[in-house]
C-alpha positions in Angstrom: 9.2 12.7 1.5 10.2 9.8 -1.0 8.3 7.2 0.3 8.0 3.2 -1.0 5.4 0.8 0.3 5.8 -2.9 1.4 2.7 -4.6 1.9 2.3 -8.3 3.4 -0.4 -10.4 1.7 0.9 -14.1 1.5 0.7 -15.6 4.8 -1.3 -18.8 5.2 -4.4 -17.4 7.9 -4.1 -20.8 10.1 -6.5 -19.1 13.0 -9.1 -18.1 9.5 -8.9 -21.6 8.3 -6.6 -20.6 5.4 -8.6 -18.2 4.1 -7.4 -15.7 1.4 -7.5 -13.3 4.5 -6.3 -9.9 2.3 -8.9 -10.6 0.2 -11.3 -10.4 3.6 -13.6 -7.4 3.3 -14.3 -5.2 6.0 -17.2 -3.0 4.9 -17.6 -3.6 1.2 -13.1 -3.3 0.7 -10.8 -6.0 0.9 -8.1 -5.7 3.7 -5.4 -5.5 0.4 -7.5 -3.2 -0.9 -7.7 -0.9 2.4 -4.3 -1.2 2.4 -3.3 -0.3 -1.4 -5.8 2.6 -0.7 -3.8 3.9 2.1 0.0 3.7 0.7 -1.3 4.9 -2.7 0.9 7.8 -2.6 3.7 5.9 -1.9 6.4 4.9 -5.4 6.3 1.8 -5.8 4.5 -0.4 -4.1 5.7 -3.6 -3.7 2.9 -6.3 -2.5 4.3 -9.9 -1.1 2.0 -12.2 -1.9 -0.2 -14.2 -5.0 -1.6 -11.4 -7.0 -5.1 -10.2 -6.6 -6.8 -7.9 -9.0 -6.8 -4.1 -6.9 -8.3 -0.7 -8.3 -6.2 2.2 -8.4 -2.3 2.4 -7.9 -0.8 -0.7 -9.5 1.3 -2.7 -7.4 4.6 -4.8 -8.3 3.9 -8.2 -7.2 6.6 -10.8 -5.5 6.8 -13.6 -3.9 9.3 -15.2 -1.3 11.0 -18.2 -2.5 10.3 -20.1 -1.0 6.8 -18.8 -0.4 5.2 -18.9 3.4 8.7 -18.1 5.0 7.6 -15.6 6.9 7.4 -12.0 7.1 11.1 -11.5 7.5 11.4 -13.3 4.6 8.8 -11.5 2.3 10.4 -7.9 3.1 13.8 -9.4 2.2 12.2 -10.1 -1.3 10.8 -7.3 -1.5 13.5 -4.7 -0.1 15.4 -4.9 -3.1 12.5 -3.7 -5.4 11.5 -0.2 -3.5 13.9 1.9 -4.9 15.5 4.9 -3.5 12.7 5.8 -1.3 13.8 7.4 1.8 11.2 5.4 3.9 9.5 2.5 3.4 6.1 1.8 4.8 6.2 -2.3 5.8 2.3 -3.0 6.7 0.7 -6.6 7.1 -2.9 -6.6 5.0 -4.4 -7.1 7.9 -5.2 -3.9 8.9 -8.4 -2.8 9.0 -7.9 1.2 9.5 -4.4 0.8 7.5 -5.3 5.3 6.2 -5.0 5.4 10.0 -2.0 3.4 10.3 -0.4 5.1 7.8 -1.3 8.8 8.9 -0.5 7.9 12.3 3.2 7.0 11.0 3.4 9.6 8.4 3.2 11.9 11.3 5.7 10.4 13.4 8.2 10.5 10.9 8.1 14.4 11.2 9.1 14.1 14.5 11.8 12.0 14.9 15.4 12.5 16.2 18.5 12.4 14.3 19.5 8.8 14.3 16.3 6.7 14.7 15.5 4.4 11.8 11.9 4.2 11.7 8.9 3.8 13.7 6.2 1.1 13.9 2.8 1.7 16.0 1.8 0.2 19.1 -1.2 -2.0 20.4 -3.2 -1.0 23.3 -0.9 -2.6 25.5 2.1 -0.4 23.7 3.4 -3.3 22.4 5.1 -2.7 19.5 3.9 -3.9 15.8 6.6 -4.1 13.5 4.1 -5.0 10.1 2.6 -1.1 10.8 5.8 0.7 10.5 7.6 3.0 8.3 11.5 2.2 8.2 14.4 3.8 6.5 14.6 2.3 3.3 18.7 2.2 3.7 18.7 0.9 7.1 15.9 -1.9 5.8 18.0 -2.9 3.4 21.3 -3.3 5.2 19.6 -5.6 7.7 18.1 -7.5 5.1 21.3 -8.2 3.6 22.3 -9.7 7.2 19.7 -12.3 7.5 20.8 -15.7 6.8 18.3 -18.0 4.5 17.1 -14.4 3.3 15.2 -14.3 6.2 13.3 -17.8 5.9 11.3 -18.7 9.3 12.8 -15.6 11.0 11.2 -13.4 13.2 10.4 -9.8 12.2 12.2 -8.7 15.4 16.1 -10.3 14.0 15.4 -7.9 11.0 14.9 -4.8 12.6 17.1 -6.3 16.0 19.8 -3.7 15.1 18.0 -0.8 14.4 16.3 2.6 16.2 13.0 1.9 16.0 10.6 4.4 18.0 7.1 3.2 19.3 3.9 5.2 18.4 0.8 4.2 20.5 -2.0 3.5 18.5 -4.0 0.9 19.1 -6.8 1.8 16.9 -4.4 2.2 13.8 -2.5 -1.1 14.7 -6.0 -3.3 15.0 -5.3 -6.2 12.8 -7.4 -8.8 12.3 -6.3 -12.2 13.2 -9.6 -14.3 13.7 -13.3 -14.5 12.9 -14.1 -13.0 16.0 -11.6 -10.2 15.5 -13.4 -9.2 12.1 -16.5 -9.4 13.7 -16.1 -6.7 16.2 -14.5 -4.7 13.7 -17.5 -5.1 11.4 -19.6 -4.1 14.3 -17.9 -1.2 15.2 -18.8 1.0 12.5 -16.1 3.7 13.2 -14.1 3.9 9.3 
């Protein structure tokens, strides 16, 4: 499986005070790094966001112009820069299990029927979260190119509107961490 990575690092962290929150670290790694870690198979990997210095797998860095639209609008800047990947993991870097997340969805895409587009994983409540999924790099694309504004202050859900997406439940794997108190009980829980 070709696969490309998107990963989301440039949002503005309002409920952590504006805090650089991928550079957050959960047990000695930064949430970008957890999530570099995790895609690093993955050719290339595109990171939205101001760069960061990251070990290993070397990212390509963009930004959305202009920057804080959104997370619609960061995977339209970055669509254009994953190649010919089949699928393309999209994955917010605020996952704390993000190897999970991406394992979880790696398997999925072995199972899916003709015709679906991708899958994204679901919360404990099987809601689905569509900054831990793995999409069809084609189909990705062609709803980019729909979005008016390149996707500026759009919701994820008019990108993907169109296509067959397929919920996995996982709410372990789709844990993100949103608040203080979020981060805390992840740093308590000492399940990696």
């Amino acid at each position: 499986m070709r696969a490309a990575a998107i990963l989301l690092a440039g949002g503005r962290a309002t409920r952590m005070g504006g805090v650089d929150k991928p550079l957050v670290e959960v047990h000695g790694r930064s949430l970008l790094q957890r999530a570099v870690d995790a895609v690093h198979h993955c050719s290339p990997i595109v990171v939205v966001g101001p760069p960061s210095s990251v070990e290993g797998a070397q990212p390509v860095w963009v930004r959305e112009d202009p920057p804080f639209g959104g997370p619609a609008a960061a995977i339209v800047a970055a669509v254009d820069l994953v190649g010919e990947s089949d699928w393309t993991f999209v994955l917010a870097c605020d996952l704390p299990f993000a190897a999970d997340a991406v394992a979880a969805l790696t398997q999925a895409i072995g199972t899916l029927p003709a015709g679906v587009d991708g899958v994204c994983l679901g919360d404990g409540s099987s809601r689905p979260q569509w900054l831990s999924g793995v999409y069809g790099t084609r189909a990705l694309r062609e709803a980019a190119s729909t979005l008016p504004d390149r996707g500026r202050d759009a919701p994820v859900r008019a990108l993907i509107d169109e296509l067959a997406i397929a919920v996995v439940a996982a709410p372990h794997a789709a844990q993100d961490i949103d608040t203080w108190e979020d981060l805390r009980e992840i740093e308590e829980d000492r399940h990696e």
